[in-house]
N, C-alpha and C positions, 0 to 999 in steps of 0.2 A: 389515682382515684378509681373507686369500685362501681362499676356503672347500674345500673338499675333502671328496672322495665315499669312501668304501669301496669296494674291490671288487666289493658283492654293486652297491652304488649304482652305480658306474660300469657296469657292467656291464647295469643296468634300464636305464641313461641311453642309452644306445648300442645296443641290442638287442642285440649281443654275450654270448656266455656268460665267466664267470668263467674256464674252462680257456682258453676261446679269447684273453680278452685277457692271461694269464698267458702263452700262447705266441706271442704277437706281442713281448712282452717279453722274451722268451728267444730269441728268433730273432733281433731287434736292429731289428723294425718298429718299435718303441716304445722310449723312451730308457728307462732305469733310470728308474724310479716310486720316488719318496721313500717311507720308511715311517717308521712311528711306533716308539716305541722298544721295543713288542712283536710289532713286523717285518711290521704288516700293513701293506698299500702304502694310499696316501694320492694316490690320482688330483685333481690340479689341474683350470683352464678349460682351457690351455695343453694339458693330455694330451688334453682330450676333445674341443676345435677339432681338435687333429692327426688319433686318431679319424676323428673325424666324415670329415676327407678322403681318410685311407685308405678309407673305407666308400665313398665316391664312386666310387676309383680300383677297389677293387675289383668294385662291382658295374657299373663300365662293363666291367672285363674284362680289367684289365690284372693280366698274372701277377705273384704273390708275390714272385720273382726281381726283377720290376724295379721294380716295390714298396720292396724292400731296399733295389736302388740308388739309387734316390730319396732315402730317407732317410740312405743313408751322406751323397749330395751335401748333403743337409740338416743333418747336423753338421758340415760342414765350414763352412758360415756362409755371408753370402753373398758369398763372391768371385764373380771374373770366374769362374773354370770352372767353378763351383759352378751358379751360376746361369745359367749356359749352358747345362751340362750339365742341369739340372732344367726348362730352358725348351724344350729340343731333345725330352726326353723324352716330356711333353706335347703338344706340337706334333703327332710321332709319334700319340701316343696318342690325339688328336683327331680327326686324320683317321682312323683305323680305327674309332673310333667312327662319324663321319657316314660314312662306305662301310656301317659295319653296320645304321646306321637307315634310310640310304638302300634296300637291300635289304631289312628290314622293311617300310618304305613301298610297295615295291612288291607285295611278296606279299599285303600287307593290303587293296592293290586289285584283286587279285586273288581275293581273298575275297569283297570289297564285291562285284565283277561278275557270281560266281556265289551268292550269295546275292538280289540285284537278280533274275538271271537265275529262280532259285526263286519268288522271289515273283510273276514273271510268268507261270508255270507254274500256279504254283496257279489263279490269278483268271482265267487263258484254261481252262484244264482240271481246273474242281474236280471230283474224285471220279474220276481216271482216272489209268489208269496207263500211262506211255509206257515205249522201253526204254530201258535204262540209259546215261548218257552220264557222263565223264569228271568 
């Protein structure tokens, strides 16, 4: 037997809100969620694996628009263009990902330098005050 969550359940499961995954359904992020026969939806493993990598895609940053597209390419199954197109999408979205960490990476060393740099201020010049620098 395939177990199934409730909305308020799927929704704890995922940290998503209840409105929010009602409108991921309604936009067409999410396929039509079975429901029971007093209409309340009945989220499967299947819905909350797909979840789970929209949740991925989103918080690396890729917009909602291509999002969609993703998943139009995803019910299409997996043909050749299908899965081309879903693999080219990625690909894309990869690299602007490591350009974006790559860029965090550096500013974070540049934190590291002036923070190093403080700390050797203090222990050369405890209890003074120099002027101000950048």
């Amino acid at each position: 037997m395939t177990t199934t969550l409730t909305i308020q359940q799927a929704a704890a499961a995922t940290g998503l809100s209840v409105h929010t995954l009602r409108y991921y359904e309604r936009i067409g992020l999410l396929d039509p969620i079975s429901r029971r026969d007093n209409s309340h939806r009945l989220f499967r493993e299947e819905d909350l694996l797909w979840i789970a990598f929209l949740l991925k895609l989103r918080r690396t940053g890729l917009p909602v628009r291509d999002m969609l597209q993703y998943a139009a390419w995803r019910r299409q199954g997996n043909t050749v263009q299908s899965v081309a197109a879903r693999k080219a999408l990625l690909i894309a979205h990869t690299q602007s990902v490591e350009q974006n960490l790559a860029e965090l990476h550096s500013n974070l060393q540049v934190l590291q330098r002036k923070i190093a740099m403080y700390e050797e201020l203090e222990v050369s010049n405890p209890g003074q005050s120099n002027h101000m620098e950048p």
